[in-house]
N, C-alpha and C positions, 0 to 999 in steps of 0.2 A: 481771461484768455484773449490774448490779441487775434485783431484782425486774422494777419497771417497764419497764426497757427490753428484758428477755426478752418480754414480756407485749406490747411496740408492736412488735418485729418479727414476732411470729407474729401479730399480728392485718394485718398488712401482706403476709406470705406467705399465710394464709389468703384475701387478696381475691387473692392473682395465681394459687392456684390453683382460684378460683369463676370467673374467668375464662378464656373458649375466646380461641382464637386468633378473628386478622383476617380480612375475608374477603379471597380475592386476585381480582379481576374481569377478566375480558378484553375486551380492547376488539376491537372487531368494525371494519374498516378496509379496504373492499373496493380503494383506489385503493394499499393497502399490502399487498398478495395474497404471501405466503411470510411474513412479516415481522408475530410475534404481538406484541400489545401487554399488559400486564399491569399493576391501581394494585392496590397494597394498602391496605388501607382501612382506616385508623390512627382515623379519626371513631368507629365505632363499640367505641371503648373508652367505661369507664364517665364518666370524664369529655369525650367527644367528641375526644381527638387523639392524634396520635404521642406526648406532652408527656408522656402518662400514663404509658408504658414511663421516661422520666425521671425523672420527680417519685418513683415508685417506686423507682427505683436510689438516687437521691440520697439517700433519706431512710432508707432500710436503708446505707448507707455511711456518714451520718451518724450513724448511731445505735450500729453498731458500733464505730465511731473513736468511741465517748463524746462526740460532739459536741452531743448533743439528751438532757435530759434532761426531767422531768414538767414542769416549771416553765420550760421555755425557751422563748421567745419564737421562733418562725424566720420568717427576711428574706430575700425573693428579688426581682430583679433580674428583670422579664419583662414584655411587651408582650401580656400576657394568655393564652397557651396555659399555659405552663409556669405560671402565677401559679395558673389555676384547679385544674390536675392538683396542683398542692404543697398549695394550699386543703381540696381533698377527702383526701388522706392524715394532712394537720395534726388536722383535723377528723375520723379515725380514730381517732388515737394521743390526743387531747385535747390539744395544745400551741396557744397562739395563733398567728399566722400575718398576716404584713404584708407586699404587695407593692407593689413600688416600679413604677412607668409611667407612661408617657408619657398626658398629659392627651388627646391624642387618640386613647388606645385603643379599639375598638370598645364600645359601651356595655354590647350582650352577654354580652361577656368582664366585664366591670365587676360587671355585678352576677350573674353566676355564681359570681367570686371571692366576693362577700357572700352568696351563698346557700349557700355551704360553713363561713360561718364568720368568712370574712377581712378584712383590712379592707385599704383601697386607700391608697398613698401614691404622691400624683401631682406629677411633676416637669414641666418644658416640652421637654425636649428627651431624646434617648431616650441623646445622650453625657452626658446624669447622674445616670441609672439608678444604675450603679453605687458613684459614692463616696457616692450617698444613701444606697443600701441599708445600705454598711457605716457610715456614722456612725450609724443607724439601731439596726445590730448593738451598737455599741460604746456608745450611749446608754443602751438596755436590756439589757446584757449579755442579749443575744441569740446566735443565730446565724444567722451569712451562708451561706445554703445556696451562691449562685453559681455556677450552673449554668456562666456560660463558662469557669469553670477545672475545674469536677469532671466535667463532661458524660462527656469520653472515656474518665475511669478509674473510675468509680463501674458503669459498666458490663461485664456480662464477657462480652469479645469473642468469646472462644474456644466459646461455645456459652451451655447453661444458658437455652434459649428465648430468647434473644434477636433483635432481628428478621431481622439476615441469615440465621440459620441457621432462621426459618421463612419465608422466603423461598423458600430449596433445598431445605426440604422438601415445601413446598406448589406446588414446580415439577415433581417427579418424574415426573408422570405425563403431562405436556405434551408437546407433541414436539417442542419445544428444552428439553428439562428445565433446561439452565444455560447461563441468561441469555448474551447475546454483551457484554450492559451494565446496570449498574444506575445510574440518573438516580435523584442527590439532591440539594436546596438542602441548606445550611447554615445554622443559626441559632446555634448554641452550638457546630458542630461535630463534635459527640459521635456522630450515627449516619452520618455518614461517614468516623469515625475507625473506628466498629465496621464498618460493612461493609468499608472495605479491609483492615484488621487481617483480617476473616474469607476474605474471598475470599483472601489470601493466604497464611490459617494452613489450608484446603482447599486449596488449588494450584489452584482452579479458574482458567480463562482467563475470567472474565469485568471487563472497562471497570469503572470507575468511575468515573463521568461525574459531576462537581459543578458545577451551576449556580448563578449569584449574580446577586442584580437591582442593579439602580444603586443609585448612596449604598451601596457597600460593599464593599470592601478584600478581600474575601477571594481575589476573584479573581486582584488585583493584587499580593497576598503570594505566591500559587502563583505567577505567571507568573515574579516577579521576583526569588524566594525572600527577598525582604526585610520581616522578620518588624514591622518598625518603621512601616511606612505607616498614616498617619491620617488621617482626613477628620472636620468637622464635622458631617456633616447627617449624618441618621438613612435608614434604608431607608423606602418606603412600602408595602415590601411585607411586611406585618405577620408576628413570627414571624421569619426570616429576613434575613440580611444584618447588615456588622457597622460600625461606623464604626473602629473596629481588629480587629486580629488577636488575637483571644483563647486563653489558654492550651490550651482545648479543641480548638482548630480545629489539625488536622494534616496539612497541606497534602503529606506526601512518603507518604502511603496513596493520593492522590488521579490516577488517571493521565492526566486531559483536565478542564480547567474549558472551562466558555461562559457571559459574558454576557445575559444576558435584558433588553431593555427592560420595562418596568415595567410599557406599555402593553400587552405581548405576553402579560405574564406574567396580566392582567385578561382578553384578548381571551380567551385558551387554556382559561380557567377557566368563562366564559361558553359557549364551543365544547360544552366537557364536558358540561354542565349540557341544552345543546341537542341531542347525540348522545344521552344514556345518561338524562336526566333526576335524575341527583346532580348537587345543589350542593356545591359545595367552597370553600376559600379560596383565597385569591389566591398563596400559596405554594405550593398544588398547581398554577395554571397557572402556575406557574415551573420545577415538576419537567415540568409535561408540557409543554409549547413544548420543554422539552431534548430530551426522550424523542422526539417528533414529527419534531423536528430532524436527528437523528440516526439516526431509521427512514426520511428521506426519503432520508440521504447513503445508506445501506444499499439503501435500492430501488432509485438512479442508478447504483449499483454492481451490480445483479444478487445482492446476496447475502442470504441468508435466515438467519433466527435468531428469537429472542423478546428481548425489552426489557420489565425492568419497575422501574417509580416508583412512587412513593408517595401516596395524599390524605392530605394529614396532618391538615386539620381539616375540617368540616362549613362549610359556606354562611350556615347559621342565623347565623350570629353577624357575618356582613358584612351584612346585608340593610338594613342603612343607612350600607352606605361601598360595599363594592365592586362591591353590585348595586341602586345605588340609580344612578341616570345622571346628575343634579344633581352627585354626589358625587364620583363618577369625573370629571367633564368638568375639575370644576375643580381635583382634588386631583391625577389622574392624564393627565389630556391625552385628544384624540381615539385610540380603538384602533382604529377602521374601516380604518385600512390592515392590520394585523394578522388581522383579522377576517374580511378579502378576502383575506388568505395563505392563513389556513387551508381557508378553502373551493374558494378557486382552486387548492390542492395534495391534498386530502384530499377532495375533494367534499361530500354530505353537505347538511343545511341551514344 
């Protein structure tokens, strides 16, 4: 290992250990009485989301496999979370840094990536993220970080702080210490390969619950175990959902998918923001419609437990798509029947 790249993974472990853990919140649920609710809250990393625990693995896996050296260019494939979290470590280690997305990324994201350093390469559609990025790679002998193939193994499942295992640690003292389910979307995959890998390398008995919004395959790869399904159009639900099945996604960790409408997955997010006064993105009302879901089948049944999901990014950065109503009406349809569920089942305002 050279010089310099001794020199970029210790300035990369020095920031993961400046940084404290997530907080884990509970949600307060009076029409859901036995049955505790729990988000961990991935926004307050230093780049604002889950992304950052990735962009971190990838770029310590890339550097040890000799992938990333002083002078290398690196190219990611990302619809703005994972672009901005790779932007601020690129911008650590001094390497330049180019991500590839879709022309309709949030604008926020957009120039977050530019405030780190990065520069944006934008495509129309989000099925050509990827052969961009890598002609991208191959134009500048660069490299292609590609988060949906390294996602599940760049990370180590088996513990080493990783999220599932402060999950059960930051549940101990709760009185369902371990979960009866953990509600996760999938975007690359990778932290629902690590929590089922974990929950099953502890023995514990808790679900692993994967939800996936429309315009995305992932669901329809679990049900049907056919790894080959492909669709054209892209998720609208930023961050999450795949138009295929990527190498990262490992659908036989997975023990229950659900479908989310896209509208549900907006309403849920909005919900949140009106109980607890956190904004979130719209891939956090995807994890929690699942969670919500799933505490309702649990109350019809009499049975008590804790359920906990994820926010995986802050609000800030939808504030002119997913909570702008102009935005939504026309990109995402009416959520008012959605919006009438949850109040009709959860009370609340």
């Amino acid at each position: 290992m050279s010089v310099w790249t001794e020199q970029a993974v210790a300035r990369i472990k020095a920031d993961a250990q400046r940084s404290a853990d997530t907080h884990l919140i509970k949600l307060e649920i009076p029409a859901l009485a036995g049955i505790d609710l729990y988000l961990k809250d991935e926004s307050s990393h230093p780049t604002g989301s889950l992304k950052h625990r990735l962009a971190r693995s990838l770029f310590l896996y890339a550097l040890c496999n000799g992938q990333i050296h002083e002078d290398t260019t690196v190219i990611e494939a990302s619809s703005g979370s994972t672009a901005v979290s790779e932007a601020y470590f690129a911008r650590m280690i001094g390497v330049p840094f180019i991500a590839v997305m879709p022309r309709k990324t949030a604008a926020a994201k957009i120039k977050q990536v530019e405030f780190y350093g990065g520069h944006c390469h934008f495509v129309d559609c989000p099925t050509q993220m990827h052969d961009a990025a890598q002609a991208l790679a191959e134009a500048c002998n660069g490299h292609f970080m590609d988060q949906f193939r390294y996602a599940e193994r760049a990370t180590d499942w088996r513990g080493n702080s990783n999220i599932a295992e402060s999950i059960f640690r930051q549940m101990k003292l709760e009185s369902h210490p371990v979960p009866a389910a953990i509600v996760m979307s999938a975007g690359t995959g990778g932290t629902t390969a690590t929590l089922g890998r974990y929950i099953r390398y502890k023995g514990f008995s808790t679900t692993l619950l994967a939800v996936d919004p429309e315009n995305s395959v992932f669901y329809d790869v679990w049900k049907t175990c056919d790894p080959n399904i492909e669709i054209k159009q892209g998720s609208r639900i930023e961050g999450i959902g795949r138009p295929r099945a990527e190498e990262s996604f490992q659908p036989t960790v997975i023990d229950r998918m659900i479908k989310v409408p896209d509208a549900a997955s907006v309403a849920a997010m909005r919900w949140l923001e009106q109980q607890t006064g956190r904004r979130a993105g719209a891939s956090t009302g995807t994890n929690l419609w699942g969670m919500l879901t799933l505490a309702v089948e649990m109350h019809q049944r009499g049975e008590q437990g804790s359920l906990v999901t994820l926010i995986c990014d802050g609000g800030e950065r939808y504030l002119d798509s997913y909570y702008d109503e102009e935005w939504v009406a026309k990109n995402i349809g009416d959520i008012s029947e959605y919006q009438l569920q949850l109040k009709g089942v959860l009370g609340g305002r």
